[in-house]
N, C-alpha and C positions, 0 to 999 in steps of 0.2 A: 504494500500500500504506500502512496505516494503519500507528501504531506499536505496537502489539503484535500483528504479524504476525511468527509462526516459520516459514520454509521449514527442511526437512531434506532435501538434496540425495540423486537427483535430480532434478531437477523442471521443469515445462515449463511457460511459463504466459506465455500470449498476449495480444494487445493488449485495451484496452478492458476490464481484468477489473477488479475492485473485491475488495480484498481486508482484511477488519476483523474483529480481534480472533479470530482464528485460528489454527490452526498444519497446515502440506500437506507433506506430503510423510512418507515414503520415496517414490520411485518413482510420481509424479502428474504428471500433463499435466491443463491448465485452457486450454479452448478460449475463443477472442475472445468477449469482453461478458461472459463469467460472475460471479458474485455467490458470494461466500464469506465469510459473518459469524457471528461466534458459533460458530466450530465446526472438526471438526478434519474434515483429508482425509488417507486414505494408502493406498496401491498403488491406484489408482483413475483411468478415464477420465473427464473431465466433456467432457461435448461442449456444442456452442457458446448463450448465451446460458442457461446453467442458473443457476437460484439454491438455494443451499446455507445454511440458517440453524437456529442451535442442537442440532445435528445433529453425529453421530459417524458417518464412513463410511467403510469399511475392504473391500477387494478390492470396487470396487463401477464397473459401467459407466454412464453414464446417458449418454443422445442429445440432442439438441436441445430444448433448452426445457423442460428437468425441473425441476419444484419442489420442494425435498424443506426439509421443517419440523419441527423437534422430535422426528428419527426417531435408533435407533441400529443398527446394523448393515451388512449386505451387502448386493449384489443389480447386478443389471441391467434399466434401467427405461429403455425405448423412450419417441420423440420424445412432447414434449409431456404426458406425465405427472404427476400428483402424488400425493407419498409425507408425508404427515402419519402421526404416533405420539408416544407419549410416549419424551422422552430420558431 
């Protein structure tokens, strides 16, 4: 974890994740290897190997291998996905 990472407990967050300039949580689980930069996470499943950048996501599930860039809101986005928009 970089230094300007906020967790707000509580929060689950597994091996291999890379975490910069951020802030995750209430209530978030980040599965092994994911990527969380530039951006906020909360009440949200990230499943394994996703990356997360410049992006606000909030009640939101994503699966395996979800890239999500410059987006702001909700949702649930199945394996291998990508979600681009403007934040």
């Amino acid at each position: 974890m970089g230094p300007d990472v906020r967790l707000v407990e509580p929060v689950l967050i597994e091996e291999n994740c890379t975490l910069e300039r951020c802030t995750v949580g209430p209530n978030v689980t980040v599965d092994r290897g994911s990527v969380i930069r530039d951006a906020a996470v909360a009440n949200a499943i990230i499943g394994p190997d996703c990356t997360i950048e410049r992006s606000t996501l909030t009640h939101a599930m994503l699966g395996e291998r979800v890239r999500v860039t410059d987006f702001t809101g909700s949702g649930t986005f199945g394996a291998h996905s990508e979600i681009a928009g403007r934040a």
